[in-house]
C-alpha positions as CSV (number, residue, x, y, z in Angstrom):
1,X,111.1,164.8,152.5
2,X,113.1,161.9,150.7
3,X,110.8,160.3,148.0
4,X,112.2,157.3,149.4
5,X,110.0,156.0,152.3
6,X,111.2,152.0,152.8
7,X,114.2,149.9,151.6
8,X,114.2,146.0,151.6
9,X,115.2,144.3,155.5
10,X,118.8,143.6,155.9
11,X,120.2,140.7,154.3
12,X,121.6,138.0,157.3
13,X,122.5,134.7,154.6
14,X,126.0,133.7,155.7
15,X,128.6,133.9,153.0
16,X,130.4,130.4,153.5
17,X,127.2,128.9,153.7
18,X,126.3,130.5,150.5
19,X,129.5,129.3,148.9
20,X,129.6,126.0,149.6
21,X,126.1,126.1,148.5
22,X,127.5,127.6,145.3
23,X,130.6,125.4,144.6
24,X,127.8,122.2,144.6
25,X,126.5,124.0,142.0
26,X,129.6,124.8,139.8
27,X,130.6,121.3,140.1
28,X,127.7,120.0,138.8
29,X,127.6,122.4,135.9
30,X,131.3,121.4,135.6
31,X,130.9,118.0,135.6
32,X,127.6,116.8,134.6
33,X,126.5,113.4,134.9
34,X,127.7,110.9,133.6
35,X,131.3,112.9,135.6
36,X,130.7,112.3,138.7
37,X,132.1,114.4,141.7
38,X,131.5,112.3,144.7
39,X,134.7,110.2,144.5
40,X,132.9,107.7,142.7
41,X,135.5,104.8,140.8
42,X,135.7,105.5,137.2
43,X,138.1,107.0,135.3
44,X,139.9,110.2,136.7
45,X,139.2,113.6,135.5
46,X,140.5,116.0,137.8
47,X,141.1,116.1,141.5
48,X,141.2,119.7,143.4
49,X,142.2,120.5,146.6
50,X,139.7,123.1,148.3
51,X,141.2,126.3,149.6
52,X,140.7,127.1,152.2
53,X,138.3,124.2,153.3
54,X,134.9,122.7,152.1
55,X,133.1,124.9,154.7
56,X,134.5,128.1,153.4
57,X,135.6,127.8,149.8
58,X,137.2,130.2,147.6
59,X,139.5,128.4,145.0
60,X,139.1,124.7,143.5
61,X,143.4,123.9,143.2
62,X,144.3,121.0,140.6
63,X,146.7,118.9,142.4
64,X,147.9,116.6,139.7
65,X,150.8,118.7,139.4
66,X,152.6,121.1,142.2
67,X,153.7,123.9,139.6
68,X,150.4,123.6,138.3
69,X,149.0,123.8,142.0
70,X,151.4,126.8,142.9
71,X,150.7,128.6,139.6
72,X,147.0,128.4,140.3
73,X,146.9,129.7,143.8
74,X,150.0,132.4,142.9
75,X,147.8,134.0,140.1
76,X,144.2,133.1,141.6
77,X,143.8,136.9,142.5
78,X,146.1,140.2,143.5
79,X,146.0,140.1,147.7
80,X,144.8,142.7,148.9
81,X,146.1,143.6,152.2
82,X,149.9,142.6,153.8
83,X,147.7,139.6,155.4
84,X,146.2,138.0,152.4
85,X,149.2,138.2,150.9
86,X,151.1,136.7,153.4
87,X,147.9,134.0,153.1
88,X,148.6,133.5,149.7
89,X,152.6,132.4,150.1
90,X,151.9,130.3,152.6
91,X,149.4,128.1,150.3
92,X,151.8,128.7,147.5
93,X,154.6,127.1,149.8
94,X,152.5,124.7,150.8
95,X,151.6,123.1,147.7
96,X,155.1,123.5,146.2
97,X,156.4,121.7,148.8
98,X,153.8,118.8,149.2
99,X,152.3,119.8,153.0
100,X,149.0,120.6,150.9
101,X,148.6,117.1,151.7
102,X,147.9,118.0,155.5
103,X,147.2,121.5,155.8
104,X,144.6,121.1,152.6
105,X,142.8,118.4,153.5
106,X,139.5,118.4,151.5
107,X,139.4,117.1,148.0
108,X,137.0,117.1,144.9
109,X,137.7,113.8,143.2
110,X,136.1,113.7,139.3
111,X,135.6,110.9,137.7
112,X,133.9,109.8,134.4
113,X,134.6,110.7,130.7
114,X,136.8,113.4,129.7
115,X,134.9,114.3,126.7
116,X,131.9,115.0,129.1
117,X,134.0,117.3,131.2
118,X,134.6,121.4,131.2
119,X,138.3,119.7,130.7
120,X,138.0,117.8,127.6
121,X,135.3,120.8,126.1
122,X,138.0,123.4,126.1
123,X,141.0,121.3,125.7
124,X,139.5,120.5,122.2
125,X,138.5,123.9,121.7
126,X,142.0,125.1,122.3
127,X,144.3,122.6,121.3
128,X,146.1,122.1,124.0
129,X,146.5,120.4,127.1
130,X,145.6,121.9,130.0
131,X,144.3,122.6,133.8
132,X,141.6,124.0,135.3
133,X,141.2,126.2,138.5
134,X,138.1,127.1,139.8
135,X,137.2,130.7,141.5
136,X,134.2,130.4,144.1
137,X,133.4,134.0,144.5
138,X,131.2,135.5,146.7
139,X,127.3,135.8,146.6
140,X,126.3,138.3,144.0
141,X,123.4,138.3,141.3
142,X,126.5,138.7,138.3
143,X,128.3,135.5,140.2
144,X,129.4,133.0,137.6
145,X,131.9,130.1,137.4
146,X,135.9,132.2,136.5
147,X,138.2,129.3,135.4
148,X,141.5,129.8,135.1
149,X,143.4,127.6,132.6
150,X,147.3,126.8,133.3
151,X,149.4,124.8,130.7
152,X,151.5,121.6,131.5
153,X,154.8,123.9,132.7
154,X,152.6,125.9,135.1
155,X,151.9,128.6,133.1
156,X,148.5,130.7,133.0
157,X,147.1,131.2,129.4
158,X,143.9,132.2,129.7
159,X,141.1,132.7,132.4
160,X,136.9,131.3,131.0
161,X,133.8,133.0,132.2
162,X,130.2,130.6,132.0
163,X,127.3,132.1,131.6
164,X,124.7,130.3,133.2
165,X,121.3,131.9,133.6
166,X,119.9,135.1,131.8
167,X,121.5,137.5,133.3
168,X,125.2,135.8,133.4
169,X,124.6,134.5,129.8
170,X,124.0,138.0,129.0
171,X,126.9,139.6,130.7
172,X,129.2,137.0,129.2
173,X,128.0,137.4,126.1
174,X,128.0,141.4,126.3
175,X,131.8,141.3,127.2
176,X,132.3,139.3,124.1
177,X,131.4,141.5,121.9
178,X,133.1,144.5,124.0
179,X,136.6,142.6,123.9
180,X,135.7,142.4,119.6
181,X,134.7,145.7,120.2
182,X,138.4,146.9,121.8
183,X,140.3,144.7,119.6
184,X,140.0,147.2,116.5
185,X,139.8,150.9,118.6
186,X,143.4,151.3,118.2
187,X,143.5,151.7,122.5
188,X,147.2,153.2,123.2
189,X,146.9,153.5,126.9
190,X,145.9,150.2,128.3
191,X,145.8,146.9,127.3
192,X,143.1,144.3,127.5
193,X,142.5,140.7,127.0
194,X,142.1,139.0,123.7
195,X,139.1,136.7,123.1
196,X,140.7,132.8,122.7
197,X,137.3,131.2,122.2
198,X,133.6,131.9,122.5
199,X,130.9,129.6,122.3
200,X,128.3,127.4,124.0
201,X,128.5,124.3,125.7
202,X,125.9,122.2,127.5
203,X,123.4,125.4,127.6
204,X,126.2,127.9,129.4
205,X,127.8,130.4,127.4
206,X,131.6,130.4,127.3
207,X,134.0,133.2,127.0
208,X,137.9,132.4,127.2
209,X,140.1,135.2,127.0
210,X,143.9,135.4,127.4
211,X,145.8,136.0,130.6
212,X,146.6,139.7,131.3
213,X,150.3,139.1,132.8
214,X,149.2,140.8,136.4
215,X,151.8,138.6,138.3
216,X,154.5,140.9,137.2
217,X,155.4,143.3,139.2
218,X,153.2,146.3,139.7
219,X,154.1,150.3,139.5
220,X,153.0,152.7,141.2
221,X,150.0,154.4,139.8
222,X,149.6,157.8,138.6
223,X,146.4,159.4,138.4
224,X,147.3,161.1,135.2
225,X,147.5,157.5,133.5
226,X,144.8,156.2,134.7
227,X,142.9,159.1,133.4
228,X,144.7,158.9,130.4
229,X,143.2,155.2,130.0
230,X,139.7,156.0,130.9
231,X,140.3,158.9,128.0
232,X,141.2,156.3,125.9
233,X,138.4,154.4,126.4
234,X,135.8,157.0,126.0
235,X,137.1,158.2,122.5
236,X,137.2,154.7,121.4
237,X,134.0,154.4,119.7
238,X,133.3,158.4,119.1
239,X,131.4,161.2,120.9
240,X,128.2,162.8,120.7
241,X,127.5,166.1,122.0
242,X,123.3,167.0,123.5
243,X,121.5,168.2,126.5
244,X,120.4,165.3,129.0
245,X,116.8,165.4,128.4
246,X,117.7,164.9,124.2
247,X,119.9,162.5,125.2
248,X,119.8,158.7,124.0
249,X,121.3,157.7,126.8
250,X,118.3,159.2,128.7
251,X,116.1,157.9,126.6
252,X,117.4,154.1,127.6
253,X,117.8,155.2,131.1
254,X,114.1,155.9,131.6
255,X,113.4,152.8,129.9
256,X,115.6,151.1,132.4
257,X,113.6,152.5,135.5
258,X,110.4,151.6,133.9
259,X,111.8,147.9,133.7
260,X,112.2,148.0,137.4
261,X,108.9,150.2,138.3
262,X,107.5,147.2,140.8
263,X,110.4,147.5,143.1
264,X,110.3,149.8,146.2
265,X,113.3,151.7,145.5
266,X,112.2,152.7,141.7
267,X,109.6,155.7,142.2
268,X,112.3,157.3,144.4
269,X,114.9,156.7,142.0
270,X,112.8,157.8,138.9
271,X,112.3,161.1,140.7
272,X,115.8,161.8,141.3
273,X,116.8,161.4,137.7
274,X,113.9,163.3,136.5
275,X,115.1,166.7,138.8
276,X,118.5,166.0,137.8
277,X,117.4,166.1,134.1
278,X,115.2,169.7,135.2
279,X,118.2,170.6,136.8
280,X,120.5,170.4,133.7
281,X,118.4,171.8,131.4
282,X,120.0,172.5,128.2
283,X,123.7,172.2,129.3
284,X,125.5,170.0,126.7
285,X,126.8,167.1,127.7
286,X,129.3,165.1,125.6
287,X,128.7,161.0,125.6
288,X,131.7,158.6,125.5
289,X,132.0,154.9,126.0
290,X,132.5,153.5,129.8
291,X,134.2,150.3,130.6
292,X,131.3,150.1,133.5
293,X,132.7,148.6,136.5
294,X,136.7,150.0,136.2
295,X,137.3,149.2,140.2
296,X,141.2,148.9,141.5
297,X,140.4,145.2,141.6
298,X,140.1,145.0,137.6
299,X,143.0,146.8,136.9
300,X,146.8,146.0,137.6
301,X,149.6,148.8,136.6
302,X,153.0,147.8,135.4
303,X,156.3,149.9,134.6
304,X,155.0,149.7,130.6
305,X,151.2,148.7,130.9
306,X,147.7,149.1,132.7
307,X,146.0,145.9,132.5
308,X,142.2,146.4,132.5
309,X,139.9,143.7,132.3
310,X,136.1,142.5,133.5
311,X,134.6,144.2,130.2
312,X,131.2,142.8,131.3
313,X,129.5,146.5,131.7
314,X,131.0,148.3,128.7
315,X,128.8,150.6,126.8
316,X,128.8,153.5,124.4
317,X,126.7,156.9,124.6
318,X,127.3,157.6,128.2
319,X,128.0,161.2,130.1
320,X,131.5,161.5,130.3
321,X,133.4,160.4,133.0
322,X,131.5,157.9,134.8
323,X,134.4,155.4,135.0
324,X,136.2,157.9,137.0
325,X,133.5,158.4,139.3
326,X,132.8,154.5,139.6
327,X,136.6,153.9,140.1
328,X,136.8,156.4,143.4
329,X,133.3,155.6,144.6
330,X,134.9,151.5,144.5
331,X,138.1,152.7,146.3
332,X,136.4,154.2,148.6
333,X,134.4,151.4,149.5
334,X,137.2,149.2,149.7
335,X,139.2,151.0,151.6
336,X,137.1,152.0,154.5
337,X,133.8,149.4,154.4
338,X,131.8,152.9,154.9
339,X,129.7,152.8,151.9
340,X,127.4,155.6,152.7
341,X,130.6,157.8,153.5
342,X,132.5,156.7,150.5
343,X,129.3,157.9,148.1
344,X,129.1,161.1,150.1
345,X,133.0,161.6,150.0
346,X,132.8,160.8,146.0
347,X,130.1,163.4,145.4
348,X,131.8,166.2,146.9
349,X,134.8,165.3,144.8
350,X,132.6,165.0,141.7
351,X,134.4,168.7,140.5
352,X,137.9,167.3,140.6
353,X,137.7,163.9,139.3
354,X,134.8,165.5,136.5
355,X,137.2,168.3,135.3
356,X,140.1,166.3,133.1
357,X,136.7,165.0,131.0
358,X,135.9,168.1,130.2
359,X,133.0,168.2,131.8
360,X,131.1,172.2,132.4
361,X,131.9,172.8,135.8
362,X,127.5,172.9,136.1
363,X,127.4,169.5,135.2
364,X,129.6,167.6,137.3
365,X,127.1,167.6,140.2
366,X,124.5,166.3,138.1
367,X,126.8,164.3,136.4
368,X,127.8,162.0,139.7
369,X,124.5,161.7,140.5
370,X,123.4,160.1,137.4
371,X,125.7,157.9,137.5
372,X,124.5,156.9,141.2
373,X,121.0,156.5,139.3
374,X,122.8,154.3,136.8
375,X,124.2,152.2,138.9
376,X,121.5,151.5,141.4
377,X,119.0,150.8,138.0
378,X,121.4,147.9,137.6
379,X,121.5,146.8,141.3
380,X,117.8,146.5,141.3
381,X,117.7,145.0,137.7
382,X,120.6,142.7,138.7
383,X,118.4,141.7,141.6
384,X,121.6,142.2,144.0
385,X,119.5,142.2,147.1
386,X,117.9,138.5,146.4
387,X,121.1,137.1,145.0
388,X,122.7,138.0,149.2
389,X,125.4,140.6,147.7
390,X,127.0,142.4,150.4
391,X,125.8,145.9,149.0
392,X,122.1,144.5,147.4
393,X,120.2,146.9,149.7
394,X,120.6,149.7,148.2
395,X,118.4,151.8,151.2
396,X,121.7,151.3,153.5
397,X,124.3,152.9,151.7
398,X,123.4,154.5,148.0
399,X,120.0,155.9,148.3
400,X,119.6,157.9,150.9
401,X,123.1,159.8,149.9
402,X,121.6,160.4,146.2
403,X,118.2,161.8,147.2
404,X,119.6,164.2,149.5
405,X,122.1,165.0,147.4
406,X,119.5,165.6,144.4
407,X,117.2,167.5,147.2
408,X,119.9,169.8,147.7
409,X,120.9,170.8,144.2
């Protein structure tokens, strides 16, 4: 029987509710007083256009300029389907040509001292002048205010994460350090951002980091390089070679579940890594660094580069090959919207996608489950479910394909 008896209720909070909700907030944390966002007369800061509309809103567009305009909505995000794309040109026409003024009908008019403004922080941080465009993502507990910063001619330089509460602040500033980190490895088979600033500002923690060119044209993608990059990646900082239950990675997982022992989900989940620790017994397992969230939607290939970014999750002293196992499990889930399916389907592969990490074929099993424990640990400490993300509840989709799984080992 499934040490897991109850999950939380289904989660029913609309999304554009939730994101208009949301871009309230990111304006005021934007624009504090005395900016005011309201139309308000005063001295002119910024004024966005709202894509698509104030009822469902997804990107803030400055429309003081129309390359600037075109540039933001162009490079806002990679569409993913013929649809979104064909979404996306139509916008980009729209504001390029001026008929933003009638098919984008609601504005975010900013008035009040620059030098009080996200605008005047970083343009005096940078150096430059600049333009903001602002990401409203959807509800998740890791959701924080992306900016992406254009230059007078239309070009992108640089996109800015905010940290805003403890666990954004901390992700933020955990990414920081990993893009300091990356700078020295000596990485040969992807490139990453640079860090253009780092600081605080009115209580959020700010990260700016250079533009990854992933407008140009992409190239197809080979699984060989993108295992190549994930080796690349796990060498960077060195191995170490131990049995699980010797493990420090073990060590800071348990501590992990104990940090999340008054949730439902936790006894269940604390069982299931314990058998799969009994399970490996004193196999060696080699520990690498993961970038901890390497989805298709954080990477971009080109003819001469693979552009990885969102360094958020990176850590050292983890089994090998858990970015490959994240990166199909995320596929999956994209492509199909069956997440239970897609973590069965990514188990049974767990031999072929484990094998070019050298990974003992007794471990690979064991090895794709942990990393199922791993990553519901952070759903629960994340607080997912509460926060209205789309895959929070984790008794719908990732538990009860991991305890049967375990069950059957």
């Amino acid at each position: 029987m499934s040490p897991v008896k109850t999950a939380p209720a289904e989660l029913t909070a609309n999304d554009a509710a939730l994101r208009t909700q949301y871009l309230t907030e990111v304006l005021d944390l934007l624009y504090p007083w005395p900016c005011r966002t309201d139309g308000s007369p005063g001295t002119p800061i910024a004024e966005y256009m709202v894509v698509p509309d104030a009822r469902r809103p997804r990107l803030l567009v400055p429309s003081g300029s129309r390359r600037v305009a075109a540039a933001a909505v162009r490079r806002y995000a990679e569409p993913q389907s013929r649809t979104a794309k064909l979404k996306r040109d139509a916008v980009v026409a729209a504001v390029r040509t001026g008929a933003s003024a009638v098919l984008l009908r609601d504005r975010v008019r900013v008035t009040g001292p620059y030098s009080s403004s996200i605008d005047g922080y970083l343009s005096e941080q940078l150096g430059r002048e600049l333009a903001v465009s602002v990401h409203i993502g959807p509800a998740r507990a890791n959701r924080k205010p992306v900016l992406q910063l254009i230059g007078p001619e239309g070009d992108t330089f640089g996109f800015g994460k905010l940290g805003t509460g403890p666990l954004t602040q901390t992700l933020v500033k955990a990414e920081t350090k990993a893009l300091y980190t990356l700078a020295t490895c000596g990485l040969t088979r992807l490139t990453v951002p640079r860090v253009l600033h780092s600081g605080e500002w009115r209580g959020l923690e700010v990260l700016i980091q250079s533009a990854l060119p992933v407008w140009r044209p992409r190239a197809p993608l080979s699984q060989r390089r993108l295992v190549d990059a994930m080796l690349d990646i796990a060498g960077c900082c060195g191995y170490t070679d131990c049995p699980i239950d010797t493990s420090t990675y073990w060590r800071q997982l348990r501590d992990r579940l104990a940090a999340v022992a008054d949730r439902p989900e936790a006894a269940g989940l604390t069982t299931a890594a314990e058998l799969l620790v009994k399970h490996a017994g004193d196999t060696t397992f080699r520990y690498g660094a993961w970038h901890g969230d390497w989805a298709p939607w954080n990477m971009a290939n080109l003819a001469d580069a693979l552009l990885v970014w969102d360094w958020e999750r990176f850590a050292t002293g983890v089994p090998m090959g858990f970015d490959a196992i994240h990166h199909e499990l995320q596929r999956r889930i994209q492509s199909t919207g069956d997440a239970p399916d897609a973590v069965e389907q990514t188990v049974r592969r767990a031999g072929e996608l484990l094998a070019p990490f050298g990974v003992p074929a007794a471990a690979r099993e064991v090895t794709a489950l942990l990393y199922l424990v791993d990553l519901a640990v952070r759903y629960l400490t994340d607080r997912q479910a509460e926060a209205g993300a789309r895959l929070g509840v984790l008794g719908t989709w990732l538990l009860p394909v991991l305890i049967r799984r375990v069950e059957e080992l």
